[in-house]
C-alpha positions as CSV (number, residue, x, y, z in Angstrom):
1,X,-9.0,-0.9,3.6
2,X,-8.0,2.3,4.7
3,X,-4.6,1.7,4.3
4,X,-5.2,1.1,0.6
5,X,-7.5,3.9,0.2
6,X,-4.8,6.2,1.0
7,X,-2.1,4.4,-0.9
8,X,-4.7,4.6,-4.3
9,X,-5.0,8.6,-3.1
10,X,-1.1,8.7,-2.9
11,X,-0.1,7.5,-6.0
12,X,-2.1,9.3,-8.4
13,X,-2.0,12.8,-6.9
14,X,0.6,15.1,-8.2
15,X,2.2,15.8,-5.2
16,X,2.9,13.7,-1.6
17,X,0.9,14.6,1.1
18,X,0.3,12.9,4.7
19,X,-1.1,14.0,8.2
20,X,0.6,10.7,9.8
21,X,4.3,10.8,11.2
22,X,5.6,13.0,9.3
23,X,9.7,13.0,8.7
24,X,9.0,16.9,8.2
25,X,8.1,19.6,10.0
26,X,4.6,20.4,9.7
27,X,3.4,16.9,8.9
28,X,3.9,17.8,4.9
29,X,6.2,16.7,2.5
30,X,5.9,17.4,-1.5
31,X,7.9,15.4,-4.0
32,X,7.6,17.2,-7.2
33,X,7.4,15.3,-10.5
34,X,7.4,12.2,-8.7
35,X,10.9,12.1,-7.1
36,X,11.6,12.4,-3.1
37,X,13.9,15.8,-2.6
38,X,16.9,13.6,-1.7
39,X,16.4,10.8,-5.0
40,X,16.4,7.0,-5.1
41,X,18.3,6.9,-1.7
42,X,15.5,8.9,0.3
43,X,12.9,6.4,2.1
44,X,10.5,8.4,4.4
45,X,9.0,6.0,7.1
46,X,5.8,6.5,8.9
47,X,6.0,4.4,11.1
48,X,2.8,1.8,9.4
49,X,3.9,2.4,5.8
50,X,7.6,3.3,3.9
51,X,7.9,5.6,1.1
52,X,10.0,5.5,-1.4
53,X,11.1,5.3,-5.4
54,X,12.7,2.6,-7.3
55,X,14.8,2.7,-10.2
56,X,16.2,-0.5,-12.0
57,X,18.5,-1.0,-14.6
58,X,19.3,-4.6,-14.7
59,X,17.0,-7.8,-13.4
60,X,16.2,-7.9,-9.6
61,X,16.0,-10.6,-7.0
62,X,13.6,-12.6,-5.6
63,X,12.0,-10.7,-3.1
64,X,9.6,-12.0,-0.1
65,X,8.2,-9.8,2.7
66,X,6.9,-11.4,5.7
67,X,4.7,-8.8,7.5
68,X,4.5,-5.8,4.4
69,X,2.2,-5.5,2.0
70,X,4.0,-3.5,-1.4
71,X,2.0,-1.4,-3.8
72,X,3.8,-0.1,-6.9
73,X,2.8,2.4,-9.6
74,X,5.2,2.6,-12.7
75,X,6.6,6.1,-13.5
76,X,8.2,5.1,-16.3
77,X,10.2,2.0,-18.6
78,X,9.3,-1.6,-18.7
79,X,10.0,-4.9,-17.4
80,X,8.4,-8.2,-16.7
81,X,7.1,-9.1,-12.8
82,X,7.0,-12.6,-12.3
83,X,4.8,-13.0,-8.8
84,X,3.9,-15.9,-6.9
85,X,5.2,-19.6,-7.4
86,X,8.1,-20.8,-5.3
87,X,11.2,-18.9,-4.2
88,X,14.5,-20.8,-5.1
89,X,17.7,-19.9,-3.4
90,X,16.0,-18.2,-0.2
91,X,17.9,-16.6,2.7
92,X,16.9,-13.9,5.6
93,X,18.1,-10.5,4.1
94,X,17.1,-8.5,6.9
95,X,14.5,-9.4,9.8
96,X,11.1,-10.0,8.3
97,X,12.8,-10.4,4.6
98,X,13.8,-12.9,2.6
99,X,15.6,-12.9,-1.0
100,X,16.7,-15.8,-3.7
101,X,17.6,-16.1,-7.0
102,X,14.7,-16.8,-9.1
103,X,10.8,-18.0,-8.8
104,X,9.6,-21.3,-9.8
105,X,6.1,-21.9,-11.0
106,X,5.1,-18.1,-11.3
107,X,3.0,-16.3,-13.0
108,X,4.7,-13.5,-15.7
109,X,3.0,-10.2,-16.6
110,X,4.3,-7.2,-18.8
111,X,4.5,-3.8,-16.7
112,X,4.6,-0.3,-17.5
113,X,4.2,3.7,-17.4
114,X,0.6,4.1,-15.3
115,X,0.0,0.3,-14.1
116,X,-0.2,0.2,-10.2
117,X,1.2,-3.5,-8.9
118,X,-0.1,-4.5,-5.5
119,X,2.1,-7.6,-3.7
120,X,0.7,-8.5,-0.2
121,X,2.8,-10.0,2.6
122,X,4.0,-13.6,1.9
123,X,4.0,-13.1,-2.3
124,X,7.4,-13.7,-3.9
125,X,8.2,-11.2,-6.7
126,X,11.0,-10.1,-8.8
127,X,11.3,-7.8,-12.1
128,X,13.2,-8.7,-15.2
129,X,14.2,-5.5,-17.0
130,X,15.0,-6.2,-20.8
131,X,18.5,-5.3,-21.9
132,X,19.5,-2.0,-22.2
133,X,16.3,-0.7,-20.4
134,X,14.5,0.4,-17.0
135,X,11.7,0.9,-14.8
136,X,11.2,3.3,-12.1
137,X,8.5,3.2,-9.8
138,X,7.1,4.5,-6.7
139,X,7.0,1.4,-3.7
140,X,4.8,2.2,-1.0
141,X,5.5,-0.5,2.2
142,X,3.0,-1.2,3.9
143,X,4.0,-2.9,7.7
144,X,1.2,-5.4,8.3
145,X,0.3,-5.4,12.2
């Protein structure tokens, strides 16, 4: 519960702010407007939770996370997340991962600017951005002990 507390604080607060492992001096870090200082490729880790932001152009995979929660607020553009169901095409990505081609038996839901998707551990999920457009959101990972 904590965990989430702090995630809900996180996201809608203008600026990034944590006390826990830090990868700054000083234990603060501030992304203005909602971007990390080094862009889509900077992920801070804290050692129980990984920060990042997303940015999509084209239709993701399948996605499946074994011991992390993910919580996602959408900054801005539109897609559809389809969650739950069956994973098709699955294989290990990376240790604890898993990805596939598409979800079978799913449930679909319109997303956009200010709704806040939470996925815990176990959930398959994958976006589908319409043609032309994109989402971009910020993915907090939390690492399930």
């Amino acid at each position: 519960m904590k965990a989430v507390l702090w995630t809900a604080a996180l996201l809608f607060s203008p600026g990034v702010i944590s006390a826990q492992q830090s990868p700054t001096p000083g234990g603060v870090k501030i992304w203005q407007k909602g971007m990390p200082p080094g862009g889509f490729k900077e992920k801070d880790d804290y050692g129980d939770h990984v920060l990042s932001v997303s940015h999509r152009e084209k239709d993701g995979v399948v996605e499946f996370h074994e011991h992390k929660d993910d919580v996602m607020a959408i900054q801005s553009g539109e897609a559809t997340f389809v969650y739950g169901g069956r994973g098709i095409g699955m294989h290990r990505s990376a240790p604890g991962e898993q990805q596939g081609e598409r979800i079978e038996g799913g449930t679909s839901v319109h997303v956009g600017p200010g709704n806040v998707i939470t996925v815990a551990a176990g959930i398959p999920h994958q976006y589908f951005v319409p043609k032309g457009g994109q989402i971009t959101y910020t993915l907090v990972k939390i690492v399930k002990h």
